[in-house]
Chimera marker file (.cmm) of the C-alpha trace (Angstrom):
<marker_set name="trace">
<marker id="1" x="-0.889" y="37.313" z="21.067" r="1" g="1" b="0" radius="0.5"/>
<marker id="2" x="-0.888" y="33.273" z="19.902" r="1" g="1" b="0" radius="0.5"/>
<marker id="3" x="-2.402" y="33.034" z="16.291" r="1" g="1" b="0" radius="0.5"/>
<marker id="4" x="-5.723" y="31.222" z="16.252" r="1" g="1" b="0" radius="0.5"/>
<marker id="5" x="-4.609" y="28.959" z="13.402" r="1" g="1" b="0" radius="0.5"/>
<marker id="6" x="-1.377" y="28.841" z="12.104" r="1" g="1" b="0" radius="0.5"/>
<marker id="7" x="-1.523" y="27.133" z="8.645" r="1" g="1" b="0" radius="0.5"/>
<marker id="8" x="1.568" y="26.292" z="6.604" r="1" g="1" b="0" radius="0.5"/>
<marker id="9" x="2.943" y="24.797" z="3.403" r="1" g="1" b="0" radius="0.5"/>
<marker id="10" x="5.769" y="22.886" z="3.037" r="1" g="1" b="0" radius="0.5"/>
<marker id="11" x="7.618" y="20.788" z="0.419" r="1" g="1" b="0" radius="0.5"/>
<marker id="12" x="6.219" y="17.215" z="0.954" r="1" g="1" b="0" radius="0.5"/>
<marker id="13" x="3.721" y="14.519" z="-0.614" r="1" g="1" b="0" radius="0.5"/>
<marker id="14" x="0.087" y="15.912" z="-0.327" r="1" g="1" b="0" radius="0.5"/>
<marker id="15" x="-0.525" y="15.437" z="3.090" r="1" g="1" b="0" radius="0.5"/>
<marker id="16" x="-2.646" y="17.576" z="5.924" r="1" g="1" b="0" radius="0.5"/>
<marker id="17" x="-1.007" y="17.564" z="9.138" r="1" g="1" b="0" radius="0.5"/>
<marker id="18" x="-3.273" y="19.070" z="12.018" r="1" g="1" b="0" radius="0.5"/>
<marker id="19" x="-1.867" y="19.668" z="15.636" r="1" g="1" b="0" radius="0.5"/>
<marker id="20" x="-3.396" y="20.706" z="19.151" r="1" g="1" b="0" radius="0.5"/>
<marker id="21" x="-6.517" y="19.122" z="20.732" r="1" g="1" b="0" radius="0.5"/>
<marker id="22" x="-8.716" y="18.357" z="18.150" r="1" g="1" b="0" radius="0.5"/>
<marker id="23" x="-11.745" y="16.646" z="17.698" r="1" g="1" b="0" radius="0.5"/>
<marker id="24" x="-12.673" y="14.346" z="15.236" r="1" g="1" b="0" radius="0.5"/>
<marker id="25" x="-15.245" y="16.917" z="13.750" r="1" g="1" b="0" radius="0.5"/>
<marker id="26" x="-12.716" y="19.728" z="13.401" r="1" g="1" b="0" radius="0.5"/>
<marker id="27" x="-10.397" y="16.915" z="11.615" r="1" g="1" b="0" radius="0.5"/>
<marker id="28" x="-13.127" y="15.955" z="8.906" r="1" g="1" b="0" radius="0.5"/>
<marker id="29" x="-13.835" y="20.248" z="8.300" r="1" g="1" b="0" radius="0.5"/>
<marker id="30" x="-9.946" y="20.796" z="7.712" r="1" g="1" b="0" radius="0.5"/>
<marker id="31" x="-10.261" y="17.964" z="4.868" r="1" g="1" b="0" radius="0.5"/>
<marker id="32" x="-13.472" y="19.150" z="3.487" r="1" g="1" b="0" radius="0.5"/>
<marker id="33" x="-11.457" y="22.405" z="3.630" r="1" g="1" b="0" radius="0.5"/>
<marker id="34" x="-8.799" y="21.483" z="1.951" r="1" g="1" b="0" radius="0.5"/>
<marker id="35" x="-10.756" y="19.695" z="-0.776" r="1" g="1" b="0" radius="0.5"/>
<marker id="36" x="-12.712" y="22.710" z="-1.518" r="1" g="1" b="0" radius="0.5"/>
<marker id="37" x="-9.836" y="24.813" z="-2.163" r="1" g="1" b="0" radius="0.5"/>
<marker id="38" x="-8.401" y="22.050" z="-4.029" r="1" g="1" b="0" radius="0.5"/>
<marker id="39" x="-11.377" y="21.785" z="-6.150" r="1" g="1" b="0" radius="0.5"/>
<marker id="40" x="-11.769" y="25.440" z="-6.822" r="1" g="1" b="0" radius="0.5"/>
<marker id="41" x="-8.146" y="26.325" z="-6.744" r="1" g="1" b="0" radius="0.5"/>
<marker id="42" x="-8.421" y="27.932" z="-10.595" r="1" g="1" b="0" radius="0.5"/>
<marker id="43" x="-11.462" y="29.901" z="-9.772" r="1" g="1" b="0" radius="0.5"/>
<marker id="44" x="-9.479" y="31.133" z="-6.409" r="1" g="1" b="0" radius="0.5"/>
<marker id="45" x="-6.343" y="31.822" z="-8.947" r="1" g="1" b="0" radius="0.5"/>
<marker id="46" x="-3.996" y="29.245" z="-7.492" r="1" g="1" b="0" radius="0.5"/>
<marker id="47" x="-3.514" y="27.414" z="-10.650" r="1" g="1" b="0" radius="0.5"/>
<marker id="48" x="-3.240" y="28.926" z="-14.352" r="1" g="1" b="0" radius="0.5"/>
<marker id="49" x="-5.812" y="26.531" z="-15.578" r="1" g="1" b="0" radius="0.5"/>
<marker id="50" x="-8.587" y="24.064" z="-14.241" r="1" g="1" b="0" radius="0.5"/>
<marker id="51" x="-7.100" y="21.137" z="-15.309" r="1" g="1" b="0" radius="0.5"/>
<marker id="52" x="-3.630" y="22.197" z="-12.926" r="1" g="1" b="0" radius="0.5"/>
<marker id="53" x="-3.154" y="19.614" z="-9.961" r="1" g="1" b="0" radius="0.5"/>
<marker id="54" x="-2.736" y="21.502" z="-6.891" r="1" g="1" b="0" radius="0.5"/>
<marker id="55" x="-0.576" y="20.432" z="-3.792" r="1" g="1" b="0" radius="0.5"/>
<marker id="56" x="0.476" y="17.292" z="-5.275" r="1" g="1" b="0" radius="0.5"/>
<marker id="57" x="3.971" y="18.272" z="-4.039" r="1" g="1" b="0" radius="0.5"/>
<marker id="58" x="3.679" y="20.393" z="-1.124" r="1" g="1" b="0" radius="0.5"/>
<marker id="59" x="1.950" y="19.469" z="2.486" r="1" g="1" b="0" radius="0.5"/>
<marker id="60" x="-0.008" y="21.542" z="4.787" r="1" g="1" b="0" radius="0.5"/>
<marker id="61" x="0.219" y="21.846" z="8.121" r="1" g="1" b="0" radius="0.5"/>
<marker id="62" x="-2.449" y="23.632" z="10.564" r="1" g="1" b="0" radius="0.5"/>
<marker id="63" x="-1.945" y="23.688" z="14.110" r="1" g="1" b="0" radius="0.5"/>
<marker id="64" x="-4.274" y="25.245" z="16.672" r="1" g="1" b="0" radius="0.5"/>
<marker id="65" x="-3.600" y="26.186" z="19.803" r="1" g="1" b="0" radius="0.5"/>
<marker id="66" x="-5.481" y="25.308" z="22.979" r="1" g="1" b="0" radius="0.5"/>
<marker id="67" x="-8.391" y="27.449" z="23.891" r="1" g="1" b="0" radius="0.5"/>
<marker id="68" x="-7.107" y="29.487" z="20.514" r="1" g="1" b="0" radius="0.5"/>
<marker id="69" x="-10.707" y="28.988" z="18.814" r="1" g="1" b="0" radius="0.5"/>
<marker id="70" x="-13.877" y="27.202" z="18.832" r="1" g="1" b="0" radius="0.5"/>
<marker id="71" x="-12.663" y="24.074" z="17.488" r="1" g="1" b="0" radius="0.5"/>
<marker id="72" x="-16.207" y="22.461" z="16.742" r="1" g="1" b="0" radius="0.5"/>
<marker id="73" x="-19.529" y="23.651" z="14.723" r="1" g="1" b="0" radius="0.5"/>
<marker id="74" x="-19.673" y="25.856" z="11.579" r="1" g="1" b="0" radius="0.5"/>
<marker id="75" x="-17.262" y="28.625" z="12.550" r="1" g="1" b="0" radius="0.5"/>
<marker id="76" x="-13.779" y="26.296" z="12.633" r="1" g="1" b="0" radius="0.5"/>
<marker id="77" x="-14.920" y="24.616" z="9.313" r="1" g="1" b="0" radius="0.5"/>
<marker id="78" x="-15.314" y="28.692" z="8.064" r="1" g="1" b="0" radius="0.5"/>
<marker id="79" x="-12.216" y="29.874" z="9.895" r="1" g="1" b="0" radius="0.5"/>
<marker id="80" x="-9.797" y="26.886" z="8.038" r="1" g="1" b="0" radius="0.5"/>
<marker id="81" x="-11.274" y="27.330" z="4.744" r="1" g="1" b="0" radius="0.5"/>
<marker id="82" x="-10.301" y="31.236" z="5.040" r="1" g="1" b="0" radius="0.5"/>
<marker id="83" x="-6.887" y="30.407" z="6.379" r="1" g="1" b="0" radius="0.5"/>
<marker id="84" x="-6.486" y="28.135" z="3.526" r="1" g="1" b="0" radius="0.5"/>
<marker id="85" x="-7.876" y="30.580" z="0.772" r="1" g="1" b="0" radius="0.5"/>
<marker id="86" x="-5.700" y="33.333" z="2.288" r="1" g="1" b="0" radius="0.5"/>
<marker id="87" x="-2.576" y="30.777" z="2.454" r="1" g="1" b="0" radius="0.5"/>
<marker id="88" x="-2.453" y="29.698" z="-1.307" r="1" g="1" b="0" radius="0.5"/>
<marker id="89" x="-3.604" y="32.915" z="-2.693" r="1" g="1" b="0" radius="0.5"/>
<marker id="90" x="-1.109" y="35.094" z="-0.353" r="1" g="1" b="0" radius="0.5"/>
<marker id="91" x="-4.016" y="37.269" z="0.777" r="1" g="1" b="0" radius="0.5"/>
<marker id="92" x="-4.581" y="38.641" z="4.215" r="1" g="1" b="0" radius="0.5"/>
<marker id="93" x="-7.228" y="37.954" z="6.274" r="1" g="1" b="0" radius="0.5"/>
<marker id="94" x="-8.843" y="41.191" z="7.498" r="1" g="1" b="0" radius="0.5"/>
<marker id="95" x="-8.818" y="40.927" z="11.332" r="1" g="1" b="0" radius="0.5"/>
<marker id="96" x="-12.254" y="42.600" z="11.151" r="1" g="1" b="0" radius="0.5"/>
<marker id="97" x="-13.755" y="39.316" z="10.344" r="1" g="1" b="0" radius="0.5"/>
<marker id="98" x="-13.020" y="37.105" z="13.378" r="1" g="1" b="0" radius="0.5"/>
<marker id="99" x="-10.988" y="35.173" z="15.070" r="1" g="1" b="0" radius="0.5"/>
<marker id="100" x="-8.635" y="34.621" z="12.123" r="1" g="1" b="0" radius="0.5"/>
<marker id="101" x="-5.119" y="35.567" z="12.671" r="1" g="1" b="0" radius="0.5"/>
<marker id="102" x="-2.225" y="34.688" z="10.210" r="1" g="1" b="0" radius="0.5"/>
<marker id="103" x="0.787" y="37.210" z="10.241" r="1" g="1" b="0" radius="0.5"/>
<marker id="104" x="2.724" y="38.154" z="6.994" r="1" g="1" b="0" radius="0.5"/>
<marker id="105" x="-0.615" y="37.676" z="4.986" r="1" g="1" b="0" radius="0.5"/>
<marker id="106" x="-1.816" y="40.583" z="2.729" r="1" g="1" b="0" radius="0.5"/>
<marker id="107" x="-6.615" y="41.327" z="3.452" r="1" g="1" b="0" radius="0.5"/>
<marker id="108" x="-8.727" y="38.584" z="2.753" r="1" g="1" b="0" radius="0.5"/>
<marker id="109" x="-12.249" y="39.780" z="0.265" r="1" g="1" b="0" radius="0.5"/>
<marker id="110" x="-15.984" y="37.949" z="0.749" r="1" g="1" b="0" radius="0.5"/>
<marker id="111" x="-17.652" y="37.286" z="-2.512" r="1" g="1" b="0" radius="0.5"/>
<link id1="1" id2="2" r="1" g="1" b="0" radius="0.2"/>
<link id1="2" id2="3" r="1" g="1" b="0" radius="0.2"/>
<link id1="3" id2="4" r="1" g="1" b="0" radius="0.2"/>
<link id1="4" id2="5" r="1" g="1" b="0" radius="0.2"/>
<link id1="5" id2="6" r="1" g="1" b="0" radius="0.2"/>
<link id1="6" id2="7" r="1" g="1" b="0" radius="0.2"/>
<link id1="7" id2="8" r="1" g="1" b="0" radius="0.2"/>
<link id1="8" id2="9" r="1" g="1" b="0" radius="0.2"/>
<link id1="9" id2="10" r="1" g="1" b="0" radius="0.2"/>
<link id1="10" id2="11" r="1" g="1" b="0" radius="0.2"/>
<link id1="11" id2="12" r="1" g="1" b="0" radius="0.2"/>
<link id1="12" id2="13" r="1" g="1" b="0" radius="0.2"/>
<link id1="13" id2="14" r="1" g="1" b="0" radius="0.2"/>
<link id1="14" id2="15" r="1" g="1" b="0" radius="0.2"/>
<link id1="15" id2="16" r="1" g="1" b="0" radius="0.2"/>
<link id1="16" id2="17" r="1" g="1" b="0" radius="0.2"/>
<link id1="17" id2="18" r="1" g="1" b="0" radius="0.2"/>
<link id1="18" id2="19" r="1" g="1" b="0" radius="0.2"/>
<link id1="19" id2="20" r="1" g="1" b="0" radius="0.2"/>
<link id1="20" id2="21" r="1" g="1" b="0" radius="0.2"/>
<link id1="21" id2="22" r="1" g="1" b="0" radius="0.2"/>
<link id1="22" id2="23" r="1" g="1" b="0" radius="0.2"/>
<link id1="23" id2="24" r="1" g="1" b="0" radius="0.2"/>
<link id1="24" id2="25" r="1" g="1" b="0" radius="0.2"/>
<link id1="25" id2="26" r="1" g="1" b="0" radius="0.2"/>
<link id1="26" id2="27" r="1" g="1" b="0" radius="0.2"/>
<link id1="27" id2="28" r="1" g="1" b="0" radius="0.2"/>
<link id1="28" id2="29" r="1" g="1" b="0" radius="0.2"/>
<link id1="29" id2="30" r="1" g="1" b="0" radius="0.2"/>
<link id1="30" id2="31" r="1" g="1" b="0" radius="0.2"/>
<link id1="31" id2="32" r="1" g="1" b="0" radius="0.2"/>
<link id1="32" id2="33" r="1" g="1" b="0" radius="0.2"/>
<link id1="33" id2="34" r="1" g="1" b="0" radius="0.2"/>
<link id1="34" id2="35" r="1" g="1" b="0" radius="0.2"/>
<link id1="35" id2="36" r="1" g="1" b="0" radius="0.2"/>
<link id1="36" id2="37" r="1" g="1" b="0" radius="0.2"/>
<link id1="37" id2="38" r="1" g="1" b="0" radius="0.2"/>
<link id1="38" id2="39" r="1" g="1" b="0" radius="0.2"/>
<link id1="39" id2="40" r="1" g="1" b="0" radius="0.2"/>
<link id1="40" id2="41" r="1" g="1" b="0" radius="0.2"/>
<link id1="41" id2="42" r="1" g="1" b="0" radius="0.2"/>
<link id1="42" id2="43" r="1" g="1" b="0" radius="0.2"/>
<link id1="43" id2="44" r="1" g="1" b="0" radius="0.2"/>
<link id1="44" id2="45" r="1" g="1" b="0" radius="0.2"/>
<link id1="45" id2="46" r="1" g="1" b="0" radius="0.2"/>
<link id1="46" id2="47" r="1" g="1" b="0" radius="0.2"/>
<link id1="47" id2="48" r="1" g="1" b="0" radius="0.2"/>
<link id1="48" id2="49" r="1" g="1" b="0" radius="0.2"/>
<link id1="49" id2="50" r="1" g="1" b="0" radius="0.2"/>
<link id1="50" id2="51" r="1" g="1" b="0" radius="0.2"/>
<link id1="51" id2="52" r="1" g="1" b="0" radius="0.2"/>
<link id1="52" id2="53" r="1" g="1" b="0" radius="0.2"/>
<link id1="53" id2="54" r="1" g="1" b="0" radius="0.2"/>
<link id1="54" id2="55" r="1" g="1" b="0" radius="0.2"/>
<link id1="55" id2="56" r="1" g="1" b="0" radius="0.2"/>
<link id1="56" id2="57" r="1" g="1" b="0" radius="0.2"/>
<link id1="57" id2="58" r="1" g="1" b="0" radius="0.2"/>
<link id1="58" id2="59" r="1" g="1" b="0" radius="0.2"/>
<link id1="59" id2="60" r="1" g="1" b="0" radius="0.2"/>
<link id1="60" id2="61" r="1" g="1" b="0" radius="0.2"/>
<link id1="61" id2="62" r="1" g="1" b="0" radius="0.2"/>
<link id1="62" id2="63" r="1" g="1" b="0" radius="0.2"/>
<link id1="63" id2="64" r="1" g="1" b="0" radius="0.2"/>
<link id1="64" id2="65" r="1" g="1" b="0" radius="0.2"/>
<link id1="65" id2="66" r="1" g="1" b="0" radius="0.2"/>
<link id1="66" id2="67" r="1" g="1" b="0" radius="0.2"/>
<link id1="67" id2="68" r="1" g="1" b="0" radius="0.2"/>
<link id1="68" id2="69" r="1" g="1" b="0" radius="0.2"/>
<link id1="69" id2="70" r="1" g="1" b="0" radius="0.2"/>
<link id1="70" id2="71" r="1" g="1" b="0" radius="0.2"/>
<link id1="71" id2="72" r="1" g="1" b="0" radius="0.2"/>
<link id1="72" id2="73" r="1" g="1" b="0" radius="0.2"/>
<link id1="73" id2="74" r="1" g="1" b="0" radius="0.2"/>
<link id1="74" id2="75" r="1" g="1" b="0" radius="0.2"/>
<link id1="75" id2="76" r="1" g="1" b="0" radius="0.2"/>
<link id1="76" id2="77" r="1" g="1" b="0" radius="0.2"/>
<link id1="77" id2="78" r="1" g="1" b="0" radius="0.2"/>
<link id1="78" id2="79" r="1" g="1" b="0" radius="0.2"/>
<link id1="79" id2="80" r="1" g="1" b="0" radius="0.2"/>
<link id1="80" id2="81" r="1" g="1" b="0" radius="0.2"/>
<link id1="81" id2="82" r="1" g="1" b="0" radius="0.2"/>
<link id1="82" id2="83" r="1" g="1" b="0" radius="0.2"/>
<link id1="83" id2="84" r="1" g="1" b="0" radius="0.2"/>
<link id1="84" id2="85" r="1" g="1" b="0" radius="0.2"/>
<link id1="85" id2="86" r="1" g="1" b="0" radius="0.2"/>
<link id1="86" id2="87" r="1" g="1" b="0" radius="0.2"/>
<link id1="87" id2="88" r="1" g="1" b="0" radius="0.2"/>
<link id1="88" id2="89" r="1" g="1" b="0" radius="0.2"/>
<link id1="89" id2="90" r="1" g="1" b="0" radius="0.2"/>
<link id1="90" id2="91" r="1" g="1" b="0" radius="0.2"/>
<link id1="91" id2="92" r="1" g="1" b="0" radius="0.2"/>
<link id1="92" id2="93" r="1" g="1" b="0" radius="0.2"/>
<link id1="93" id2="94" r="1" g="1" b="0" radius="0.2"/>
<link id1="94" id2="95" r="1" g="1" b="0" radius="0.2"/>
<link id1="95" id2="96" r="1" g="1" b="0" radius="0.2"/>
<link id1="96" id2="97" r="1" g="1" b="0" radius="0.2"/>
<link id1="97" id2="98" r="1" g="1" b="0" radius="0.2"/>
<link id1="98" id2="99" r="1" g="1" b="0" radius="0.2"/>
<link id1="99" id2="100" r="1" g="1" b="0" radius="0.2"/>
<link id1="100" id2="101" r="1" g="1" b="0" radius="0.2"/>
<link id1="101" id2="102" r="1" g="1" b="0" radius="0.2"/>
<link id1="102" id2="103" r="1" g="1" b="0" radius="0.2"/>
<link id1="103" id2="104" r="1" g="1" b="0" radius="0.2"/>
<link id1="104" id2="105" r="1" g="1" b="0" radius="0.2"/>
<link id1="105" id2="106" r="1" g="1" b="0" radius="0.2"/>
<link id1="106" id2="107" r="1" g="1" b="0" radius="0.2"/>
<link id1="107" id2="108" r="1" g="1" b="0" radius="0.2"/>
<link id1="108" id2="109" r="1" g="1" b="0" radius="0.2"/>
<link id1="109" id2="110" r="1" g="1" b="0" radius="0.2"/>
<link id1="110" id2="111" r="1" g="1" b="0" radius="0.2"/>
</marker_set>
């Protein structure tokens, strides 16, 4: 089975990197994505306090593979922002929730 997203983090500058055939829409909800984790990263227990910068020296890559998901509308903007809660905070997405799929992750919990 091909992973629906495959997000990653790597030593680097800041950056987002997004592969596969994307749309401009699904390029602005991987940003807003990323920004809200950014912005709540304390509250999500990435950093030890609120005032921590966050990915100021790693990059993230996301790459999606054709026909993996829908790649437009509310559920691509939902299904990055849970890859990139459950990347940074090392927790597993439950398969039981959708079309998420990220291996070697332990299960992802709704507030």
């Amino acid at each position: 089975m091909i992973p629906s997203l495959i997000p990653q983090s790597m030593p680097g500058k800041g950056n987002l990197q997004l592969t596969g055939k994307l749309g401009e829409v699904i390029r602005e909800s991987a940003q807003i994505a990323l920004s809200w984790v950014k912005s709540h990263a304390f509250e999500l227990g990435i950093t030890k306090s609120a005032d921590d910068q966050f990915l100021t020296d790693r990059d993230v890559h996301v790459h999606m593979p054709e026909g993996s998901i829908g790649k437009e509308g509310p559920s691509a903007g939902t299904a990055l922002l849970s890859a990139f809660v459950s990347l940074f905070t090392k927790t597993k997405i439950n398969p039981d929730i959708g079309e998420l799929k990220r291996p070697h992750a332990p299960t992802f919990v709704h507030h």
